[in-house]
N, C-alpha and C positions, 0 to 999 in steps of 0.2 A: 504493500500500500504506500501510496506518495505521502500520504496526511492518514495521520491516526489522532485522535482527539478521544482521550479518555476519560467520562467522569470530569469533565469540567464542567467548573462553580466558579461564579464572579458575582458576589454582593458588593456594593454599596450602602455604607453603615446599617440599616433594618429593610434595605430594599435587596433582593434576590432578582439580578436581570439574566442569571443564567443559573439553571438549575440540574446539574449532574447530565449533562450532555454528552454523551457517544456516537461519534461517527468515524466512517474513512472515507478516502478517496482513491480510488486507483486510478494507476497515471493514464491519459489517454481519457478520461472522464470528465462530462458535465454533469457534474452534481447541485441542483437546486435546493437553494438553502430558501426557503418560504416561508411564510406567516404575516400574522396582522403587526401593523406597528404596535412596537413594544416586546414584541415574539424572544427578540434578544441576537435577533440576526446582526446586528450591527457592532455588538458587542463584542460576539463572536469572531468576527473579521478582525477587530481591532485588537483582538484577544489574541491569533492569528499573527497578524503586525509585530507584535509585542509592543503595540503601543501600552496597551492596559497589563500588568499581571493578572493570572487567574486566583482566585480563592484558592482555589483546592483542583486537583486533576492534575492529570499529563497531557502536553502536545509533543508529535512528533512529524516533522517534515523530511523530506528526504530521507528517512531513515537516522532521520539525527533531534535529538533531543532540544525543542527552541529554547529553552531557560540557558542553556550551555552554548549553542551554536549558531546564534540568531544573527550574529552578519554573515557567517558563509550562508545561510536559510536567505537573507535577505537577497545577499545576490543573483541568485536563481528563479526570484520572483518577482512581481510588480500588482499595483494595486489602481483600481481609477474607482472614482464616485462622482456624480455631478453634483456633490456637497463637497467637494475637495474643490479652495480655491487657489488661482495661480497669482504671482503678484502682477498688480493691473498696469502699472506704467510699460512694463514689456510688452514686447512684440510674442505675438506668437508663435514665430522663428527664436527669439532670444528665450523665452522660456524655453523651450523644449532644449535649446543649446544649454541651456543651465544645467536639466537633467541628462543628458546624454555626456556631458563632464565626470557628473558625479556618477553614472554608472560604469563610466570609461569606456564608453562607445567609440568602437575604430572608425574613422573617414564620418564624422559624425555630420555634413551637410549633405554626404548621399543618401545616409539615411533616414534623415527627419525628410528631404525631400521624396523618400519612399514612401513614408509614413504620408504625409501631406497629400499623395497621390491615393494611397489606398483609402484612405476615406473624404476622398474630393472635397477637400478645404484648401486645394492650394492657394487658391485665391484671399486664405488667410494670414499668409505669412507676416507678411508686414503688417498687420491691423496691431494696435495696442489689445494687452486680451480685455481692458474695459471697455472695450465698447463691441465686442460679443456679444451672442443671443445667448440666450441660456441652450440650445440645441450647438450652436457652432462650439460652445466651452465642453460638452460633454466630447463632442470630436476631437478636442486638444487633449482631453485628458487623455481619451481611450489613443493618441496617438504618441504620449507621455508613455502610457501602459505598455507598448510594444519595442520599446528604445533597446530593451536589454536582452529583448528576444528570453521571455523568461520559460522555464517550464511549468510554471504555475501562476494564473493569474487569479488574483480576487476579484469580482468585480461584484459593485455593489449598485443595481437598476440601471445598468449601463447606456439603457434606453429611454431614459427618462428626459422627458422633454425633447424629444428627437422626433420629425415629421414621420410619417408610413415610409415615405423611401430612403432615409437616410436611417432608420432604426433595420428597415429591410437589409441593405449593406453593411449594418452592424455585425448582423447576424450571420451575413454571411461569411463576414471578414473571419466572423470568430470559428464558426465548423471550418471554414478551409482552414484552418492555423489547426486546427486538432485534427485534420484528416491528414495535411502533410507531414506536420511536427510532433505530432503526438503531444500538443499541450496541453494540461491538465485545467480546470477550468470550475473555481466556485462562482455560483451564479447567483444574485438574487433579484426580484423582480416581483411588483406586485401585479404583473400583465401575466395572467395563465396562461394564456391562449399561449404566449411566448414562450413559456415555464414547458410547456406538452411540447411545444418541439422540438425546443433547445436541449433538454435535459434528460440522460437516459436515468438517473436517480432521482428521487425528492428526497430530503430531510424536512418536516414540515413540523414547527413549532407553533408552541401555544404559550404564554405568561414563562418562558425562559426553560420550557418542557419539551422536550421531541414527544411529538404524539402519533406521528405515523412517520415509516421511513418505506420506500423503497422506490418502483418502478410508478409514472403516473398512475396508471391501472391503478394498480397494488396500494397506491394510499388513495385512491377515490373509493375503491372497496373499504378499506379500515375505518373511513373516517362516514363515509354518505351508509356504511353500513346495509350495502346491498349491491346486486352485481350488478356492474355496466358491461356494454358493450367498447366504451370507449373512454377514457380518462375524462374526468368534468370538475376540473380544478379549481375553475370558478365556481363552479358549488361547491364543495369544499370549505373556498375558503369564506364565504357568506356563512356555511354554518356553524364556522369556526368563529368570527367575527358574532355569531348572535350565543356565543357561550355553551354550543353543542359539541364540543371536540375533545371532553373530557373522558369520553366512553371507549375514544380507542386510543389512549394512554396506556 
């Protein structure tokens, strides 16, 4: 497994936003991590990062322990959020040159003008990023996201705020990169519809609880608690959202 994540706990002084969570990832995998805000999905990631320490539990990346080995862990991966902001007097070009310094990226102008091509913002290189759409900043991140050529990406609603054709080439961008490279890939998203295609796992929490884990099928069964013909993840997660998701815990 790429990521093993065992029994992890993160309170905050009498609040509990993640609660004894178990999962893995194996590599070559889209694994959706889902739930209602609050779920503890965010946490998680950051948890991941090693931004936050966990309470209690193990994480393991590449087969290596992050509490011990978390810059060689960081190397190997990359994170975007459209809540992750970039600093605004720069260019769009100069930001990304910032990060491809710090990741040590070789010949680092043919490759942000790779990246710039692959999700058609060249047209944004020289823009200051304040004066971005909130859709053209999610393209800078997710082109931040690909600088180090990582084998693990976090990505957290990668799609968010991004029109039908430019979320559509997201998505492609991201299966072609796991069909050629074999990159491993946490996803989250509160779009199902996207969740069903992108992701051959669910992890699907509840108040900082895994309540169903597996294939979409497989947790619309546990959770809608009757067989479909076909995953219905938006239902789901409405019954999960109306306080019904406690029964396939």
């Amino acid at each position: 497994m790429l990521v093993e994540v065992d029994h992890l706990t993160k309170t905050f002084r009498n609040f509990t936003a993640v609660n004894d969570v178990s999962f893995s990832i194996r590599e070559g995998e889209i694994l959706g991590l889902l739930g209602p805000n609050g779920a503890g999905k965010s946490t998680i990631i950051h948890t991941l990062l090693g931004l936050i320490a966990p309470t209690a539990g193990e994480i393991r990346i590449f087969g290596m322990p992050l509490s011990t080995h978390r810059a060689e862990i960081l190397q190997q991966l990359n994170f975007t959020s459209p809540y992750v902001s970039f600093p605004p007097r720069l260019t769009v070009y100069e930001n990304l040159n910032v990060f491809a310094l710090m990741y040590g990226v070789p010949d680092r102008p043919a490759k942000i003008a790779e990246l710039l091509r692959k999700f058609s913002i060249e047209r944004l290189s020289g823009k200051p990023v304040t004066r971005l759409s909130s859709g053209e900043g999610v393209c800078v991140g997710l082109c931040k996201a690909f600088l180090n050529d990582p084998k693990l990406l976090l990505l957290d609603e990668p799609t968010a705020h991004l029109d039908p054709r430019a979320a559509r080439r997201v998505k492609e961008v991201l299966l072609d990169l796991r069909d050629r490279c074999g990159t491993t890939i946490l996803y989250t998203s509160h779009n199902m519809a996207e969740a069903e295609r992108m992701c051959e796992r669910i992890v699907f929490l509840d108040r900082g609880r895994v309540i169903a884990a597996g294939s979409p099928i497989e947790v619309t069964h546990a959770i809608l608690r009757e067989e479909r013909a076909t995953p219905a993840l938006e239902e789901v997660f409405i019954r999960v959202g109306e306080g019904d998701g406690d029964a396939a815990a």
